[in-house]
N, C-alpha and C positions, 0 to 999 in steps of 0.2 A: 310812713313813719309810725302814726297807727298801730299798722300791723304787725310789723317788724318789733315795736316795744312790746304787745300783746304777744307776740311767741316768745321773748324773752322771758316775760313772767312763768308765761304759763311751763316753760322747761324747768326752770326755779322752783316752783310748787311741786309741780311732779317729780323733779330730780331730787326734792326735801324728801319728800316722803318713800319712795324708794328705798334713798341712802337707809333714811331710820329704818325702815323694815329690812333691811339685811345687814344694818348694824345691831343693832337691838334686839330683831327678831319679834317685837310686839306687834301685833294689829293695832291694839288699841291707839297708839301714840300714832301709827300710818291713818287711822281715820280720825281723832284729833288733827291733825295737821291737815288732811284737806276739810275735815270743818270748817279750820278756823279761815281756807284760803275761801269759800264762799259762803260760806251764812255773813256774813259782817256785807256783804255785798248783797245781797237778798234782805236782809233788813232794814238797811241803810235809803236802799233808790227812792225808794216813794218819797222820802223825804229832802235829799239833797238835789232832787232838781229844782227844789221851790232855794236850796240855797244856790247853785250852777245860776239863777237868772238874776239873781244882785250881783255879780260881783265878773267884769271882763270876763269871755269866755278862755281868751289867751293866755291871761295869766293862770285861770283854772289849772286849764291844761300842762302850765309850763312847772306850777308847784306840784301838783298831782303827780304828773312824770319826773321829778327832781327830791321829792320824797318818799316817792317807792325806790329810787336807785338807790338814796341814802338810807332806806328799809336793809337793802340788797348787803350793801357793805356791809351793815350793822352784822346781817348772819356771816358775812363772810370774813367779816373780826373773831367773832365765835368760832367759826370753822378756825383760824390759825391759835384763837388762846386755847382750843380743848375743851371748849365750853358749850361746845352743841347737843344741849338738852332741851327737854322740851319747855322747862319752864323760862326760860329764856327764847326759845323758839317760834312760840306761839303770838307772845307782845309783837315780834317783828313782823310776823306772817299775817297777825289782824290788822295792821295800823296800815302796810300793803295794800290788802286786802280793800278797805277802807277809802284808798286814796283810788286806787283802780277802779271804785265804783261812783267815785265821784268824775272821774276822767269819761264814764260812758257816757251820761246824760250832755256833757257839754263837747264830746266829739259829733253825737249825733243833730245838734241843734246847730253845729258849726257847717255839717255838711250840707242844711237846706240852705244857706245863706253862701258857703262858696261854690252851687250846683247850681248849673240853672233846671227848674221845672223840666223841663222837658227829661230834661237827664235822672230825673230823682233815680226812678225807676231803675237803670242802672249801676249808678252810683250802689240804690240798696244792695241790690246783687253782686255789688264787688262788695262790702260790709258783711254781708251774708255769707259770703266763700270764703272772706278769711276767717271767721268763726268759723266756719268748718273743719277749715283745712289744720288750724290751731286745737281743732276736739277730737279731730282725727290723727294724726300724724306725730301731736305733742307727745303723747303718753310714750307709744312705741318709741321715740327718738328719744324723751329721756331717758329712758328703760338702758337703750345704746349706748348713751352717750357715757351714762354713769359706770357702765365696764370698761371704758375706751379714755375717757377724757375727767374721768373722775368728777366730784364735786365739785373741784376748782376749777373745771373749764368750763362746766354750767356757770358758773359764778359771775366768770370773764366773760361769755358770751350774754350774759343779762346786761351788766355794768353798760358792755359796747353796744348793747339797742338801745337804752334809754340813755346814753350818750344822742346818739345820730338820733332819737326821734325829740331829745330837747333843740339838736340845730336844725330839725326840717320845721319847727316849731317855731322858733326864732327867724328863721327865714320866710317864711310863710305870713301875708297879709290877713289877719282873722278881724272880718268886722264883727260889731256888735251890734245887737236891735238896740230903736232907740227906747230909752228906759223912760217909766215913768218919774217926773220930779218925785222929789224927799216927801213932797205933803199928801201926791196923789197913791204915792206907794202904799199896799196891803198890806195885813199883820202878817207873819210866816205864816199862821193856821188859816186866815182868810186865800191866802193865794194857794198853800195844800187844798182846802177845802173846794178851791175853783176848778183843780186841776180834777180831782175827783169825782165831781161830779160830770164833770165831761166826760171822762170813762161811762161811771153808771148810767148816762142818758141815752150811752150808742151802744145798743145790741151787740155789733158787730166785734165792737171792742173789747166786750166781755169774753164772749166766744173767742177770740183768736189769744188771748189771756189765760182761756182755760186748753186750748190746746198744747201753747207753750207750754203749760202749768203741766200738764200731762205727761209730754214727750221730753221735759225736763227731769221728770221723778223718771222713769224709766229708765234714760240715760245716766242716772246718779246712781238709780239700783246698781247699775252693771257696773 
């Protein structure tokens, strides 16, 4: 369900900017619009995992994916009034954006708890191939899809993932850790502050931080 919402988007983003660059013919507005699809995501993580741990992980997931579809409509009301500029375009692609990166930190805390240990290990590796296959595969398939099926089938084919991954959602048993009481709970900045310093105390974590860091700037060049 995951994944399948996660290729929706990601055709939605790339089929946005596309469009505008062979409607308009501008650069700038084609990298505006994927700015705005991941800096609000790169900005945001550090922070809303300290908020993903107050609050059910299931309902996370179910408003996060239920707010990015109704993101979706929003441009695809635009798309029928004639209204698909970028000052309009942009509010719906950050707020997107936003939600979708709120959705990572509490998919990934979901799957230690429905895996058992032994499995992590795989489990990662199936996480890992679908961010592949969604980095690889996305671009060139929007690129197709938008000479064949136009904006409005990108549209429909977003709308119906995050349909089907709110009912694998709903159908799906999601426990939660158990929290701490109201008195013993941290401030937001105490429990960032925690999570933080567990990074900067493990080498290892830095380093595999700055690799991502690396092989994700390269990747954005191109």
């Amino acid at each position: 369900g995951q994944f399948v919402s996660m290729l929706g988007s990601a055709l939605t983003g790339y089929g946005l900017s596309f469009w505008f660059l062979e409607t308009h013919q501008q650069v700038t507005g084609f990298a505006m619009i994927s700015f705005a699809v991941a800096a609000p995501s790169i900005l945001l993580t550090p922070f809303l995992g300290v908020i993903v741990d107050r609050f059910p992980r299931k309902k996370i997931m179910f408003m996060g994916h239920a707010g990015a579809g109704i993101s979706s409509l929003f441009v695809l009301f635009l798309y029928f009034s004639d209204e698909m500029n970028i000052l309009f375009l942009l509010p719906a692609i950050i707020i997107s954006s936003v939600l979708n990166a709120m959705i990572r930190p509490a998919f990934t805390a979901i799957t230690t708890m429905l895996v058992d240990k032994d499995q992590l290990g795989r489990a990662s590796g199936i996480m890992g191939f679908g961010n592949a296959v969604v980095m690889l595969f996305v671009p060139p398939l929007a690129a197709f899809l938008i000479g064949t099926i136009e904006l409005m089938g990108i549209f429909i084919i977003d709308i119906c993932t995050f349909l089907y991954c709110l009912i694998i959602i709903m159908l799906t048993r999601i426990p939660d850790p158990e929290s701490p009481v109201l008195e013993e709970r941290k401030t937001f900045r105490s429990e960032f502050k925690d999570g933080w310093l567990f990074i900067v105390q493990r080498r290892s974590f830095i380093e595999l931080i700055a690799i991502i860091w690396f092989c994700s700037l390269g990747v954005g060049m191109v």
